[in-house]
N, C-alpha and C positions, 0 to 999 in steps of 0.2 A: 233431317228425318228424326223423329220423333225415338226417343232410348225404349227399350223392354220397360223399364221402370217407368217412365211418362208414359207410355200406352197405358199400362196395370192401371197407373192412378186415373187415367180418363176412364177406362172401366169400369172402375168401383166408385169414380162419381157419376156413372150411368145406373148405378146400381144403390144408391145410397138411400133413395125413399124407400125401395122394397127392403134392404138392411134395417131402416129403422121402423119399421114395421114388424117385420120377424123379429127383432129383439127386444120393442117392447111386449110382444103379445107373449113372449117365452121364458122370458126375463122372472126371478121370484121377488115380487114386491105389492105389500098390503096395496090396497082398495085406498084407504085413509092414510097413507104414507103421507105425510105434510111436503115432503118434496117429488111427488107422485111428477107435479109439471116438469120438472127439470130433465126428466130423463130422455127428452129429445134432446137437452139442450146438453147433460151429458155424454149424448153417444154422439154428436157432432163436433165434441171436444177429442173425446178419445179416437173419431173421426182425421181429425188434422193432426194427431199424432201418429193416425198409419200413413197417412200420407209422408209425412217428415221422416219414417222410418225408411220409405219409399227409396223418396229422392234423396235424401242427406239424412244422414245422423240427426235425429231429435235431441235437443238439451236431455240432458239427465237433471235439471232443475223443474221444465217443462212436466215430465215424465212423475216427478215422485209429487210435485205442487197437486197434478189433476186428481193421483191417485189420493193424496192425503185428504184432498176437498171430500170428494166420495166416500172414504170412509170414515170420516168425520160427519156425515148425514145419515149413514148407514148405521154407525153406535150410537148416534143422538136415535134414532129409532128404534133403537134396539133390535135390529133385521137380523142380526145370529152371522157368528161370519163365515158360516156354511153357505148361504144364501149371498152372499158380498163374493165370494170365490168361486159359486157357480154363474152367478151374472159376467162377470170379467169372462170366464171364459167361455159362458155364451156367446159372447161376442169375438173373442178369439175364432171360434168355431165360423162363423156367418160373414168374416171375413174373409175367411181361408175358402168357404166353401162359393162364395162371389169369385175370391179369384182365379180357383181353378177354372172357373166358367169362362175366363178371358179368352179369346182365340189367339192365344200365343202357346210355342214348344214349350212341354214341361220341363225340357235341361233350364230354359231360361226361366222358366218360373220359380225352379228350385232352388236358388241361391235369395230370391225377394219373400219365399214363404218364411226360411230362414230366419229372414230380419224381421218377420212378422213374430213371427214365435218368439224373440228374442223382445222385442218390444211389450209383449204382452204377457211376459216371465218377470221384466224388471216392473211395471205395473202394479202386477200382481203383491212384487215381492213390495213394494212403496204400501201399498195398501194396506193386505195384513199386516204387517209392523205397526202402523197407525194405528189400525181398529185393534188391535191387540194392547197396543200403549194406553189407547184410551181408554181399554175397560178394566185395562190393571187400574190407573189411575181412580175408576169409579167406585173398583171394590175398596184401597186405600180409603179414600174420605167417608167411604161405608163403615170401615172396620174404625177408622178413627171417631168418626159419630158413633157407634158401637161402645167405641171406651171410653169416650165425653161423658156418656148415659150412663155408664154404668159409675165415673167419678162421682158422679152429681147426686147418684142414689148410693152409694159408700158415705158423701159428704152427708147429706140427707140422713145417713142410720147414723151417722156420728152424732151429729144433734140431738136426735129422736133419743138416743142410747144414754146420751150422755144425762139426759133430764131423767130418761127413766132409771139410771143406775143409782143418782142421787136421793131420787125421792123414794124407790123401793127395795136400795140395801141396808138402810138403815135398821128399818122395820123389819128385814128380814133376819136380819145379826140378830135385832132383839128377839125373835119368835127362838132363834138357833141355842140362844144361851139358856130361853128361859125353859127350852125340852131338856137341854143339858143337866138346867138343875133338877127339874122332874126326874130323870132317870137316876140322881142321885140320891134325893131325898124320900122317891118312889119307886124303889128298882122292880116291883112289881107287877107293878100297872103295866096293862098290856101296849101291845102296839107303839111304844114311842121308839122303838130301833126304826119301825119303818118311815113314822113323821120324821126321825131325826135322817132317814136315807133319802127319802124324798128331796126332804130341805136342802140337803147338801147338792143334789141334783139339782138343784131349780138354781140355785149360789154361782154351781159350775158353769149354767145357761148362761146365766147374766156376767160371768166372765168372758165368754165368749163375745158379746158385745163389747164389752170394753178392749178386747184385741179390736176388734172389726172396724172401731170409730177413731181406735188412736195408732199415730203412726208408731211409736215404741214405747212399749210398758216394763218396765224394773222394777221392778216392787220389791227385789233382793237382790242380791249380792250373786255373782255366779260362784259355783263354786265346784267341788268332786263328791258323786257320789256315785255307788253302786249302785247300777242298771238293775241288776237280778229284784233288790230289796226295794226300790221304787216300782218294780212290776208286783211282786208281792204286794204293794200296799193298795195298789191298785185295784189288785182283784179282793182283797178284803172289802173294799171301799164298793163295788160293784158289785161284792157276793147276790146279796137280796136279788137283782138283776138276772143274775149267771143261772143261782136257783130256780128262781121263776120259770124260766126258757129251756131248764134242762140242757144243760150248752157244757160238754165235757171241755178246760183249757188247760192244756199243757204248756211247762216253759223250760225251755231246753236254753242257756244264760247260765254263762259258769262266773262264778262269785267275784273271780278276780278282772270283769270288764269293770270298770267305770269311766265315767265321761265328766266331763267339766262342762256346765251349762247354767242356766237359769232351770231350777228344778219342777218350780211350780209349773214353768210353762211345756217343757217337758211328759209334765204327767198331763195336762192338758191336752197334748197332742194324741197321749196312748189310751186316754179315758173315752175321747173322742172317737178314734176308729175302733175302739172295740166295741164301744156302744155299736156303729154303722155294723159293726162284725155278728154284732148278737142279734139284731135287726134282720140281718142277712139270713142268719142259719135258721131262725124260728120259719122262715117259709119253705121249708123242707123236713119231711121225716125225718125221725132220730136212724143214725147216732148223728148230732151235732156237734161238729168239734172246732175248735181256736187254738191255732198253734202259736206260740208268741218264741221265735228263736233270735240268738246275736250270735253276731262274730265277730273278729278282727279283721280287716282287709287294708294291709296297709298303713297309713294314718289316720282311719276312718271307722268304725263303728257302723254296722250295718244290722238292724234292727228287722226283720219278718215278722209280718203280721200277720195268716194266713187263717182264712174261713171254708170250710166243704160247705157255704151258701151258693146259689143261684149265677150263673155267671153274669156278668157286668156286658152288656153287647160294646162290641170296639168301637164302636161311633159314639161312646156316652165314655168310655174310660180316658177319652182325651179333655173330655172337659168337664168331671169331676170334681178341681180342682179350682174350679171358676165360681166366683162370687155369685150366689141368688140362684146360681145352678142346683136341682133338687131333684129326686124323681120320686119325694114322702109327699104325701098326700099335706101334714102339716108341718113338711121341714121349712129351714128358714133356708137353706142354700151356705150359709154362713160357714159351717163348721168346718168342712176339709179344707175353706180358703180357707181360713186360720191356721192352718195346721200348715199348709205347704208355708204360710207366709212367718210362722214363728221358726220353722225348721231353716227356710231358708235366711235369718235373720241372725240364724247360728251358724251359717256358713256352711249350709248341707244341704240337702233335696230329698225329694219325698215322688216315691211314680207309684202306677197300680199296673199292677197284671194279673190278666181273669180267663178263665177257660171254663167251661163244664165240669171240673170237679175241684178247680179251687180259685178263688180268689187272694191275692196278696199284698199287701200295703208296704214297701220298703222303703223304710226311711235311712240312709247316710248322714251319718253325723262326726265331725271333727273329733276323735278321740280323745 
């Protein structure tokens, strides 16, 4: 005589064309799914695995093989794997509800629904894993094509920079020296503080390229200086700027910080965000203000840069710091990568934190 469980399975092969009908018509999958035919030939696979759940233990190689096949056609389609977890257990469902129909007692059916659920939990769990591994894997060679591009355009401005550094600071040293003698030999003449601030401006640009195209620039000797009297020259050096913008900047840096670095590149970094800093505050009413504070912390030097500008939205403040990333109508994207990449070149870090009434640039630096 025929087991509980040999009966079910005669059953639900009585029952197996109308199954595969309700599961393809219910089932979430595109019109132009390139493996649209298969899915008869998948739900007679997943078929002879309730069977095997049935009568005997199904392989758990069987099991995670069928699942892996599946969602390996479901991420080459890109189906979403909301749509891969509601198919599985559509069919979960259209089985269970075939073999309640069986004309057997539900004590005896209750122990084979069991192994049905249990069969189509491990499934399950085979499948997501897969289409989950797969689409990590896809964003990976995404994100690494991503950094390929963006290599190839860094190698790209290194060439471009490095022709145009050659053939356009030469001439521009000579323009720099010969306002210098102007201002000497014509202290009157008007306007040449501004040609000689400009110029120094445009000198600064084209340093910035020469970070951008070379993997490490030394152009001096590191050495110790006071933070305080380097931020001073600074804002000398950008007064005209500061002027212009009406940008009140305070510097709270007590005389006795100093740091050991490379100096030039240093001011480099602070010339740089407080440029971004006075950018910032001109698109808001006065009062404008730039707070420029240090501390000690430790063995470290901790520099604030902070602007009452426009907040930064959090989804732009992470990637800031990313090459060719811009949000200037004419920026080059270049500049705050230099800045994280000369900072951390000294053995320190640079982040940003922004809210509605302040923006701030913190840079840590090896004391």
């Amino acid at each position: 005589m025929a087991t509980i469980a040999q009966q079910l399975v005669t059953h639900l092969e009585a029952q197996l064309p109308c199954f595969l009908v309700e599961w393809r018509q219910q089932m979430k999958i595109a019109k132009d799914d390139k493996y649209i035919d298969l899915v008869e030939q998948n739900g007679l696979a997943v078929f002879e695995l309730v069977k095997e759940a049935l009568l005997r233990s199904p392989s758990s190689e069987a099991v995670e093989c069928l699942a892996n096949k599946i969602a390996k056609e479901r991420a080459e389609m890109n189906a979403g794997i909301g749509a891969l977890v509601y198919n599985v257990n559509l069919g979960r469902r259209l089985v269970i509800h075939h073999a309640l129909t069986a004309p057997l007692p539900i004590s005896a059916l209750a122990p084979l629904i069991g192994h049905l659920n249990e069969l189509f939990d491990q499934f399950l769990f085979h499948a997501v894993t897969k289409y989950s591994e797969l689409k990590e894997k896809e964003l990976r060679e995404k994100n690494m094509l991503i950094a390929r591009s963006h290599q190839d355009r860094l190698t790209l401005l290194g060439q471009m920079s490095s022709s145009f550094v050659h053939e356009f600071r030469n001439p521009l040293t000579a323009v720099i020296g010969f306002i210098q003698l102007l201002k000497f030999e014509h202290p009157e003449l008007p306007y040449l503080d501004i040609i000689d601030h400009e110029l120094q401006q445009l000198k600064f640009r084209i340093s910035q390229f020469l970070h951008a195209s070379r993997k490490e620039i030394v152009e001096s000797e590191k050495e110790t200086f006071s933070l305080r009297r380097l931020l001073e020259e600074i804002i000398d050096f950008l007064y005209a700027t500061i002027v212009d913008c009406d940008v009140n900047i305070s510097l709270a840096i007590d005389e006795s910080i100093h740091i050991f670095a490379y100096k030039e590149q240093i001011r480099q970094v602070v010339v740089n965000i407080l440029l971004n800093s006075i950018e910032a505050v001109k698109e808001k009413e006065k009062p404008r203000r730039i707070e420029i504070a240090a501390r000690r912390q430790d063995a470290d030097i901790i520099v604030d840069i902070t602007n009452n500008g426009p907040a930064i939205p959090a989804d732009i403040v992470e990637t800031i710091f990313e090459p060719f990333f811009t949000t200037k109508k004419l920026g080059t994207g270049i500049g705050l990568y230099i800045c994280k990449k000369i900072i951390a070149d000294h053995g320190g870090d640079i982040c940003c934190f922004s809210n509605a009434n302040r923006t701030t640039f913190s840079i840590r630096l090896p004391a």
